[in-house]
C-alpha positions as CSV (number, residue, x, y, z in Angstrom):
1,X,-6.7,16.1,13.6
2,X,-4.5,16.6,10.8
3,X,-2.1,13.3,9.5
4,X,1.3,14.1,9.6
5,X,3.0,10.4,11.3
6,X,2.8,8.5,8.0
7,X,6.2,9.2,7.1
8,X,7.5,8.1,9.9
9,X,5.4,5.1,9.9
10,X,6.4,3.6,6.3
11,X,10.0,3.8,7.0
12,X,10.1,1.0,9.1
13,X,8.4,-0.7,6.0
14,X,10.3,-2.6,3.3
15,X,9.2,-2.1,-0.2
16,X,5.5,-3.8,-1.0
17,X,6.1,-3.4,-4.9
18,X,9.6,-3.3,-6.6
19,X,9.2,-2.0,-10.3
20,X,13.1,-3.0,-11.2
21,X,14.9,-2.2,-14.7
22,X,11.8,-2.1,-16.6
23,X,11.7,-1.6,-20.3
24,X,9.0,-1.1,-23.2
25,X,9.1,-1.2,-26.7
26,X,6.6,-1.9,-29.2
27,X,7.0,-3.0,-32.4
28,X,4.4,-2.9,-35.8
29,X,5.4,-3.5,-38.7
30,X,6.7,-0.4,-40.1
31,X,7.9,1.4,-36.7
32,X,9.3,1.1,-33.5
33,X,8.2,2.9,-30.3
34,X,10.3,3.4,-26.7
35,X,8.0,3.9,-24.3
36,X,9.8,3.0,-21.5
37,X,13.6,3.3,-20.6
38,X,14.6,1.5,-17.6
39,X,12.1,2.5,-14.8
40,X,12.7,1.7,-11.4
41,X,11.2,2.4,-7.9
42,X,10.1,1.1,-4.9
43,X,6.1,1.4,-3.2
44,X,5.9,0.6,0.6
45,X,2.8,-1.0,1.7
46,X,0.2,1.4,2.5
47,X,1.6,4.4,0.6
48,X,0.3,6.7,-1.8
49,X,2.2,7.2,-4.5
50,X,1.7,9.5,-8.0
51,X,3.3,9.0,-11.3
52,X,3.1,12.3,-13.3
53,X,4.1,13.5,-16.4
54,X,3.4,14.5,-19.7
55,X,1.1,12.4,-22.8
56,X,2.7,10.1,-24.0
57,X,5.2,9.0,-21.7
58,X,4.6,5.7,-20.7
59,X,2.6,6.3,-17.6
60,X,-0.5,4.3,-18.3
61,X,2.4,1.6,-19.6
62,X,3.8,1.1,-16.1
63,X,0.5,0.5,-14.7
64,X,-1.2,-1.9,-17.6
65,X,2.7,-4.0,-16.8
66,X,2.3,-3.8,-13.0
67,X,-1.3,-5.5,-13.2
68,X,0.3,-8.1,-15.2
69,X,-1.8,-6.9,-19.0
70,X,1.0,-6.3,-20.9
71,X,4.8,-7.7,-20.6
72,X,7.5,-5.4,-20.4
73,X,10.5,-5.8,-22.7
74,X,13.2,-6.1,-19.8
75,X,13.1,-5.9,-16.5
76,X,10.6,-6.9,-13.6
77,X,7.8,-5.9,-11.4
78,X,7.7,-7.9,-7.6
79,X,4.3,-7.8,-5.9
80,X,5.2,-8.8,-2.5
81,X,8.2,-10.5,-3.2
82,X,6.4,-12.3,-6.3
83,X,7.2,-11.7,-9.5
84,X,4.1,-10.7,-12.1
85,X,4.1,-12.9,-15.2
86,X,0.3,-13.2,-15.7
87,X,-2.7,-11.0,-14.7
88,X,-2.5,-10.0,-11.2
89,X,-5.8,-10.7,-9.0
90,X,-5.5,-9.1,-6.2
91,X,-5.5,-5.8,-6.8
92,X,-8.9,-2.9,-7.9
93,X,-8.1,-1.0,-10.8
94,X,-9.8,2.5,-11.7
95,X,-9.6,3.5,-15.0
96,X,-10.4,7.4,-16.7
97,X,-13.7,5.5,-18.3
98,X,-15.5,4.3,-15.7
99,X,-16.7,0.9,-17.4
100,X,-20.1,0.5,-15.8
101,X,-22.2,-2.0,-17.0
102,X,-25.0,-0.4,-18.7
103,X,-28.2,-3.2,-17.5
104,X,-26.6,-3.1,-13.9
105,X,-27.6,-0.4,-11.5
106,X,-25.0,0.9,-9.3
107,X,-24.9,-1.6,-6.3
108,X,-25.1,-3.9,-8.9
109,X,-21.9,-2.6,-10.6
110,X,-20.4,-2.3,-7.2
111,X,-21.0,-6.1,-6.6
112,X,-19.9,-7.2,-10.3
113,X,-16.4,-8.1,-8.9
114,X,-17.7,-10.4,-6.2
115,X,-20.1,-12.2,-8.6
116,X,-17.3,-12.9,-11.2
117,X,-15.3,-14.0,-8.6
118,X,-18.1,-16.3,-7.1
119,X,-18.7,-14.9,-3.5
120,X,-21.3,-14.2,-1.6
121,X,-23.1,-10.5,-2.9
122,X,-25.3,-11.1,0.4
123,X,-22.5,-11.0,2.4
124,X,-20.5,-8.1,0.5
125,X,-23.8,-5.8,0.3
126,X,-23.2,-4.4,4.0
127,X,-19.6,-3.0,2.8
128,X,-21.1,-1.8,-0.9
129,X,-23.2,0.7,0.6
130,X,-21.0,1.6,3.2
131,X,-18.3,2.7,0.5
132,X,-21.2,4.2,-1.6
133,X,-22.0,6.3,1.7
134,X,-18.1,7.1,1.8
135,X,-18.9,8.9,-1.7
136,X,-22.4,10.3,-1.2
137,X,-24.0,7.7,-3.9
138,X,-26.7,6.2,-1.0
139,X,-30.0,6.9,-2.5
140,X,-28.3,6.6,-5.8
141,X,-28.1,2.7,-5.3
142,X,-30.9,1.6,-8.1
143,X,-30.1,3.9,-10.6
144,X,-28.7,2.9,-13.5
145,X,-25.4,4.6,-15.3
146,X,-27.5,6.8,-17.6
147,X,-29.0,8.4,-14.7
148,X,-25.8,9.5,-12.9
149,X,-23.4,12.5,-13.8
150,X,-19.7,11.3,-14.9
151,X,-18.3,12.0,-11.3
152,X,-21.0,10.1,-10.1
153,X,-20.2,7.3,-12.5
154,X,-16.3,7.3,-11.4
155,X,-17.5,7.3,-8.0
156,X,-19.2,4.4,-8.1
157,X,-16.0,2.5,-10.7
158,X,-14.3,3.7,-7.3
159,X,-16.8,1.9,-4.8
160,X,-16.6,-1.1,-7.3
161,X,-12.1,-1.4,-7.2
162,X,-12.4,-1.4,-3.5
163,X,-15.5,-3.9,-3.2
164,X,-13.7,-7.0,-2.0
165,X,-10.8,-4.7,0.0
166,X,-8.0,-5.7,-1.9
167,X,-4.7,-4.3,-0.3
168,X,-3.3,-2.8,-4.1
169,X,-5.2,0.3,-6.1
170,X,-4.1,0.9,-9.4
171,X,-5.7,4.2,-11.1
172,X,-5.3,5.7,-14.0
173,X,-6.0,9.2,-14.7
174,X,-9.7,8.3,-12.6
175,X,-10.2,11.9,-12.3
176,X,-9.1,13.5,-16.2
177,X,-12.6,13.3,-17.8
178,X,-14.4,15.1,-15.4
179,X,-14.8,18.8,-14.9
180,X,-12.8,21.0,-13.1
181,X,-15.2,21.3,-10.2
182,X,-16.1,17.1,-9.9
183,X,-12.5,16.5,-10.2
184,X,-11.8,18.4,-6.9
185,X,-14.6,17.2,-4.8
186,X,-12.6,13.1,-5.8
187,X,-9.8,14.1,-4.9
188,X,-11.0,15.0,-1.4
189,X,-13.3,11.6,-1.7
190,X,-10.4,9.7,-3.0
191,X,-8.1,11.3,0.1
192,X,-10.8,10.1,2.9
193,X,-11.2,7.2,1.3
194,X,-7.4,6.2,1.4
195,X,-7.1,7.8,5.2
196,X,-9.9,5.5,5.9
197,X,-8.7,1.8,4.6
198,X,-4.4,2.9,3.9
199,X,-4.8,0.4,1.1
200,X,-1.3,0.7,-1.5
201,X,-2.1,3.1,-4.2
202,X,-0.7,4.0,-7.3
203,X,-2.2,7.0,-8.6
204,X,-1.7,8.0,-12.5
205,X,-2.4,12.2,-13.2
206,X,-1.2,14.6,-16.0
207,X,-2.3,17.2,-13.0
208,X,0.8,19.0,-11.0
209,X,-2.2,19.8,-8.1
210,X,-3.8,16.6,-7.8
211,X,0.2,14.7,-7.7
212,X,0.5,17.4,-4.7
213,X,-2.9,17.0,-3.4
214,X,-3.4,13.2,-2.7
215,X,0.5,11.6,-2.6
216,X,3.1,10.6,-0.1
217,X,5.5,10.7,-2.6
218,X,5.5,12.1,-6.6
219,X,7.3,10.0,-9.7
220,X,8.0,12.8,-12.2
221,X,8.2,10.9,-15.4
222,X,10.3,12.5,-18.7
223,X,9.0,12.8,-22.2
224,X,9.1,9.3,-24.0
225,X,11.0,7.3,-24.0
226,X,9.8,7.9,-20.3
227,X,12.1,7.7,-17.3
228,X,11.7,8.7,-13.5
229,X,13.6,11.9,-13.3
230,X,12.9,13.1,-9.8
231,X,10.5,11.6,-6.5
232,X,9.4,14.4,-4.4
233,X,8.3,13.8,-0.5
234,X,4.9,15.8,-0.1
235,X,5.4,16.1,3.9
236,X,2.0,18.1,4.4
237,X,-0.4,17.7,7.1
238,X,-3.4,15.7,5.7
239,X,-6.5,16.2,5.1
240,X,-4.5,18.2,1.9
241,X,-7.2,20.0,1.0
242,X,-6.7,22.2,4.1
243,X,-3.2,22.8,2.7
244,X,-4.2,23.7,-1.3
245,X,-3.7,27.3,-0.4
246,X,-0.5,27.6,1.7
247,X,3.2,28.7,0.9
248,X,4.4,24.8,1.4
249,X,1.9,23.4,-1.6
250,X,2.7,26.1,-3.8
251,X,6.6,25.6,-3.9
252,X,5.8,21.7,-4.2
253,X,4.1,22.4,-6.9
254,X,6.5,24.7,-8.6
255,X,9.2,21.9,-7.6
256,X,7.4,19.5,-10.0
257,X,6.8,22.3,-12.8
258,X,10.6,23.2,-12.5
259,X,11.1,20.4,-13.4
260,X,9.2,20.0,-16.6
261,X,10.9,23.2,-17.6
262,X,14.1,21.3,-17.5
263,X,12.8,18.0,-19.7
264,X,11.2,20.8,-22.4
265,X,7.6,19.8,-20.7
266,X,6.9,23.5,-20.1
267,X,8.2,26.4,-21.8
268,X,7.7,30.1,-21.2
């Protein structure tokens, strides 16, 4: 049965994650670059949220200062009423390369976290191959990253961020190596998985379908010095890929081109 309550759901919600004011600039010694101007919004827990917009624009930025990797010039970022000085833990991060370890094999990858954090890989093996399942990787299990395809790979950097359930998924562009083809079929993955565990996810695309596709909610971003220009509701049934072909996704997506368009993203 199609999704369609969430809305509804997260309103009674207060904000999880409060990016508020925030700034970046960095500095070498012979230039000086905006990347960020003043970004704010607010993530309620369990939603799904993509920033989009075009190279260059800070995106990627956001995320590295909401994990706590890099500080921001001015402003703040509240995790669950806490502010981020340092690296934040609790959280799985995805990025576009998938980092596998290369003498690992893929349960082994999957487990990596647990081990560096000094838990039990006994106990955590029951949940590794059940997410590997989740992605059709069971059988893969033993093989090592030169023997999987690059989907197969990101699959598996997917299985590892969510190894120790954290309640906060940060990914960046997880999807934008991968072929046209692979990158559909994760987005489907990706949306099953999130119907499955409703885990906080913020989800970082150059892609206009995939923002559409997977999100409760789109952050268009301008060129840099980026800014949020406009958040867009998706309100489609889930699961979305049910919904790629209709009137409803089409004029989303044309809402987020339009306005592209208007910051000189798109021209025609």
């Amino acid at each position: 049965m199609a999704e369609n309550g969430m809305a509804k759901n997260m309103a009674d919600n207060r904000h999880f994650i409060k990016v508020d004011g925030i700034s970046k600039t960095y500095f070498s010694r012979s230039d000086r670059v905006e990347a960020l101007r003043d970004v704010s919004f607010e993530i309620r827990e369990g939603e799904f949220v993509v920033v989009v917009g075009p190279s260059g624009c800070g995106k990627s930025t956001i995320m590295m200062i909401m994990a706590g990797l890099i500080e921001a010039t001015s402003g703040r970022v509240l995790i669950s009423d806490t502010e981020v000085n340092e690296p934040y833990t609790d959280l799985g991060v995805v990025f576009q390369n998938h980092l596998l370890l290369d003498w690992l094999t893929t349960i082994q990858n999957v487990l990596f976290p647990i081990d560096m954090r000094g838990l039990s890989k006994k106990q955590y093996e029951p949940r590794a191959q059940k997410l590997l399942e989740m992605v059709t990787l069971n059988g893969f299990e033993d093989k090592y990253s030169h023997e999987l395809s690059g989907g197969m790979r990101q699959r598996a950097a997917i299985c590892r961020a969510l190894i120790y359930d954290p309640p906060l998924l940060l990914m960046d562009e997880p999807f934008g190596a991968l072929d046209a083809l692979t990158r559909e079929q994760l987005c489907i993955d990706m949306e099953k998985i999130w119907l499955d565990s409703r885990k906080t996810v913020v989800f970082i695309t150059h892609s206009i379908q995939e923002a559409v596709q997977l999100s409760d909610r789109v952050l268009v971003m301008t060129p840099r010095p980026g800014r949020i220009c406009r958040e867009i509701a998706i309100d489609l049934p889930r699961p979305r890929y049910k919904e790629i072909e209709s009137d409803r996704f089409a004029h989303l997506a044309e809402e987020i081109r339009a306005t592209f368009k208007q910051y000189g993203v798109l021209h025609e």
